[in-house]
N, C-alpha and C positions, 0 to 999 in steps of 0.2 A: 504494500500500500504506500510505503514511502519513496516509492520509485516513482510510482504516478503522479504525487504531490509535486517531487523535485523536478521530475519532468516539465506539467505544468507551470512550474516558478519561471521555468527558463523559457520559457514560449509568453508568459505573458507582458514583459514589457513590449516587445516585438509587435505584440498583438496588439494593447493598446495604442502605439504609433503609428499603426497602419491602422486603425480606427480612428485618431484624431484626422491624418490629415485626409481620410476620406470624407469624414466634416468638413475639414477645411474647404476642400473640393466642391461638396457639393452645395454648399454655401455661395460660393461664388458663383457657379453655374447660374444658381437658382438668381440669384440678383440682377444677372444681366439679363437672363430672360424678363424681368418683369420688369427694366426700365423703359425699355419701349412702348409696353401700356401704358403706363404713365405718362405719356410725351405728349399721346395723342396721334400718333403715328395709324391710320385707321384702314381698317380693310380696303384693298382698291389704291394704296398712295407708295410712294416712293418717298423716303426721308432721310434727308441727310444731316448730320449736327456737325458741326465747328469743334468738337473735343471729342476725343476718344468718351467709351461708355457713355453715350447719348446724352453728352453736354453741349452747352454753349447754346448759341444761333441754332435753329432748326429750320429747313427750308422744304416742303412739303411741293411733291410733285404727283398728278393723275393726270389721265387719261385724256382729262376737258382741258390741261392743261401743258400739255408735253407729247409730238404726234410718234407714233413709233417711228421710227427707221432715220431718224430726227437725230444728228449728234444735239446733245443740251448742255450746254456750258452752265453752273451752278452758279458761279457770279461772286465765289470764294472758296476755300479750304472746306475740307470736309472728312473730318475725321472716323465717321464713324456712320454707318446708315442701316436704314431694315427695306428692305423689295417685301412690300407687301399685293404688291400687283401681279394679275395672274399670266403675267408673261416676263420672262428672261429679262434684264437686264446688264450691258456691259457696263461698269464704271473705268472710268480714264484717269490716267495722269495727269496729264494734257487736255487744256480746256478747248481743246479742236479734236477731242476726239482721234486724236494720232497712236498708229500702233509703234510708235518711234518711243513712248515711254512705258511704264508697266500699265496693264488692261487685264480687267476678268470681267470672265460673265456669271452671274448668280440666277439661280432660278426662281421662279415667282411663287406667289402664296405664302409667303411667309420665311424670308433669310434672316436673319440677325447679324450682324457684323461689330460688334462694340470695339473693334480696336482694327482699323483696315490695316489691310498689308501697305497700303502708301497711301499717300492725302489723293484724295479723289478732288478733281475738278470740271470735270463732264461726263455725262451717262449718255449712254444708247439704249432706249427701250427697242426692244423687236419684235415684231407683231408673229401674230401665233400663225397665221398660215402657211 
């Protein structure tokens, strides 16, 4: 019985560490999923903020307002956005839309991005057909 105990001892700080920082983890997760509710960022829009994790300036794009196939220059920095629109869009480096600096394209319905890979300064919506 004392073998199991000592066994035990020795697995459990191990175990608690990999139980904190899976807290840690999942704490964070969960944060940045629920700042873009907060924003007002809403079904149908494209959003983009001024600060990493959905701060700053927030500059709201749809449909009535941005035509697909359209490069859109944002009109500043943009740290940080969610594609809540139900088609693909490309985000730019380059506020002409140039594949001369880094570009990705994110899928629609619902992306998240709280920390872009580089300041975004123009989008390409692309239409579904």
């Amino acid at each position: 019985m004392f073998g199991i105990l000592g066994r035990t001892r020795a697995y459990l700080p191990k175990a608690l560490v990999l139980a904190a920082l899976g807290l840690l983890a999942a704490g964070g997760i969960a944060e940045a999923e629920t700042a873009p509710a907060d924003s007002g960022c809403e079904q149908g829009e494209f959003c983009a903020w001024s600060d990493d994790f959905y701060g700053g300036a927030v500059q709201l794009l749809d449909l009535r307002t941005a035509n697909p196939g359209e490069c859109i220059p944002l009109g500043g920095d943009a740290r940080s956005f969610v594609n809540r629109l139900d088609r693909e869009v490309t985000v730019y480096q380059g506020e002409d839309c140039s594949t001369e600096g880094d570009f990705t394209t994110y899928p629609g319905g619902g992306t998240f991005v709280p920390d872009a890979p580089f300041v975004v300064r123009a989008i390409q919506i692309w239409d579904n057909s």
